[in-house]
C-alpha positions in Angstrom: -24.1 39.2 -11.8 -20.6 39.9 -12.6 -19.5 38.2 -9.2 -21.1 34.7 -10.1 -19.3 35.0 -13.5 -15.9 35.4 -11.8 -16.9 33.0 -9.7 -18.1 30.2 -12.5 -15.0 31.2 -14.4 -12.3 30.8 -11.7 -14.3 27.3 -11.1 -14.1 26.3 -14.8 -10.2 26.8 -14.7 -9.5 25.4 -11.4 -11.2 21.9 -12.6 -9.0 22.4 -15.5 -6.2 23.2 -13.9 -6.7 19.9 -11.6 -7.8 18.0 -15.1 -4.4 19.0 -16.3 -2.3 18.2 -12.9 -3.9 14.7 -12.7 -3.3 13.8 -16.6 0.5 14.9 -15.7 0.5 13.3 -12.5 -0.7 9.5 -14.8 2.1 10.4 -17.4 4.2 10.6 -14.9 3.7 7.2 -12.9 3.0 5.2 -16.1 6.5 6.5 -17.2 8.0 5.7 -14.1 6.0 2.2 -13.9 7.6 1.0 -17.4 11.1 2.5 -16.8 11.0 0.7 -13.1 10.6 -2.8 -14.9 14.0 -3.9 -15.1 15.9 -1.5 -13.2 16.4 -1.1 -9.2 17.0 2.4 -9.5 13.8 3.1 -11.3 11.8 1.0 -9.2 13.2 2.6 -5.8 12.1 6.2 -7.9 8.8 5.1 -8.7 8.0 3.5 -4.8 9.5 7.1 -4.0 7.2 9.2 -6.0 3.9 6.8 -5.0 4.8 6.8 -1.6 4.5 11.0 -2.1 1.2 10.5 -4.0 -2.2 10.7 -2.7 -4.0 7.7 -3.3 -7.7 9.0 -3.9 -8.3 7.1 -7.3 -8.3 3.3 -8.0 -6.2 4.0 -10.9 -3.2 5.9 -8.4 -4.4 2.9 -6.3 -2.8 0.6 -8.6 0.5 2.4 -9.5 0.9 2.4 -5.9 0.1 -1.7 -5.6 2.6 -1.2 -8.7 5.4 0.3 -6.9 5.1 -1.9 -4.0 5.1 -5.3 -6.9 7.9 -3.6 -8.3 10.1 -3.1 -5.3 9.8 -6.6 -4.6 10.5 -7.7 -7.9 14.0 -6.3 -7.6 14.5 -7.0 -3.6 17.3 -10.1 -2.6 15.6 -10.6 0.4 13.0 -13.2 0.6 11.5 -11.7 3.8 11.1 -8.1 2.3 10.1 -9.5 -1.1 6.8 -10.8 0.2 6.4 -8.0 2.4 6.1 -5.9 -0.5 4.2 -8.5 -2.5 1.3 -8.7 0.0 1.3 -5.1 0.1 1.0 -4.5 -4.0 -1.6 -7.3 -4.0 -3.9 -5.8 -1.3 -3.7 -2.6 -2.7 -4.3 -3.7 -6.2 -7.4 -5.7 -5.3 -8.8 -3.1 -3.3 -8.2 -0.6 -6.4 -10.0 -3.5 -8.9 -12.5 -3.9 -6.1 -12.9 0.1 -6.9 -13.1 0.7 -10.1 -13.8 -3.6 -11.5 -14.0 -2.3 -15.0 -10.6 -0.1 -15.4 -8.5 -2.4 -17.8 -5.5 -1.0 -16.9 -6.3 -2.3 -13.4 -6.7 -5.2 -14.9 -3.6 -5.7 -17.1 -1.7 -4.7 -14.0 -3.5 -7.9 -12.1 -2.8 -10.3 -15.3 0.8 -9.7 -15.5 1.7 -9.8 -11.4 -0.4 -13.1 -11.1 1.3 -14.3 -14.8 4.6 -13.5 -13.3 4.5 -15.0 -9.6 5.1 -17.9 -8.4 2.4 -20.6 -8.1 4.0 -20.7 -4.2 2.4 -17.6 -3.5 -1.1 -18.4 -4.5 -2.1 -15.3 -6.4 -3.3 -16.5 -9.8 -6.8 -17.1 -9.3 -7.7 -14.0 -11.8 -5.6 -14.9 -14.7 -7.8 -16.7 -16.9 -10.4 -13.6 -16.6 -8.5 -11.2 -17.0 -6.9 -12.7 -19.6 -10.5 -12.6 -21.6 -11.3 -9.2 -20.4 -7.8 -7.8 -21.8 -8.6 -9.9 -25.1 -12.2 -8.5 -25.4 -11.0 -4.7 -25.1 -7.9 -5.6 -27.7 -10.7 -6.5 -30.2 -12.8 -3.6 -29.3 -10.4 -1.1 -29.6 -8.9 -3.0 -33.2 -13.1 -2.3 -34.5 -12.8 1.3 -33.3 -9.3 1.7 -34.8 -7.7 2.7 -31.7 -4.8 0.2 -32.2 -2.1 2.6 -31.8 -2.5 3.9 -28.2 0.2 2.9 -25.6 -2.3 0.6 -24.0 -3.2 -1.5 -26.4 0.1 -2.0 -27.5 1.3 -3.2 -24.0 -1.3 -5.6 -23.6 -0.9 -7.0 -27.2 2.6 -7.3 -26.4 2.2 -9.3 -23.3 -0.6 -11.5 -24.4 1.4 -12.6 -26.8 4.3 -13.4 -24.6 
């Protein structure tokens, strides 16, 4: 008897301790995905760190596709910009394809179709997700959960 309890305990704090090491590991590439938006260095740290990561969630999924869109945001080359492009959007789609309710997955699909060019074809989802971002704004303003990170990024870019 005192076996299975050592046994359900060291259970109960490994899944906790995992719990804990993936809620770091998200701080950690949401941190790096917002410092990575205007600066080369950041996005080359954030690629670097999702390159490390294992992608076995949609959600890491899409900080990976993330990575990739951001490296290519800051690239000069034309040739190695849509490499990483096509590589961000596959992965992102695949993640969405995942998990097709996650609405950070989503905001992450608004703004990269919002912000490239028509040239590249990828803006069939920006009307939809648009709605989708705008229902969960007003659902999370009627459960007063206006002041998480989230919702203030989306509100933010909504209204850009």
């Amino acid at each position: 008897m005192q076996s299975i309890l050592i046994i359900i305990i060291t259970l109960i704090l490994t899944f906790n301790m995992n719990n804990t090491d993936e809620i770091s590991a998200l701080q950690t590439m949401r941190t790096l995905c917002a410092a990575a938006q205007n600066d080369n260095g950041k996005a080359t740290e954030f690629y670097n760190y999702m390159d490390k990561t294992n992608c076995n969630t949609s959600i890491t999924k899409g900080y990976k596709a993330m990575s990739y869109i951001m490296v290519c945001k800051h690239s000069l080359n034309p040739f190695t910009k849509l490499s990483y492009f096509n590589k961000g959007k596959v992965l992102l789609e695949e993640a969405i394809q995942q998990e097709p309710n996650n609405i950070e997955l989503i905001f992450f699909r608004f703004i990269t179709q919002r912000k490239s060019p028509s040239m590249l074809n990828y803006n069939s989802n920006k009307v939809e997700d648009r709605q989708k971002l705008t229902a969960y704004l007003k659902q999370q303003e009627l459960l007063k959960n206006t002041e998480t990170h989230l919702y203030k990024t989306i509100l933010k870019h909504l209204n850009e």
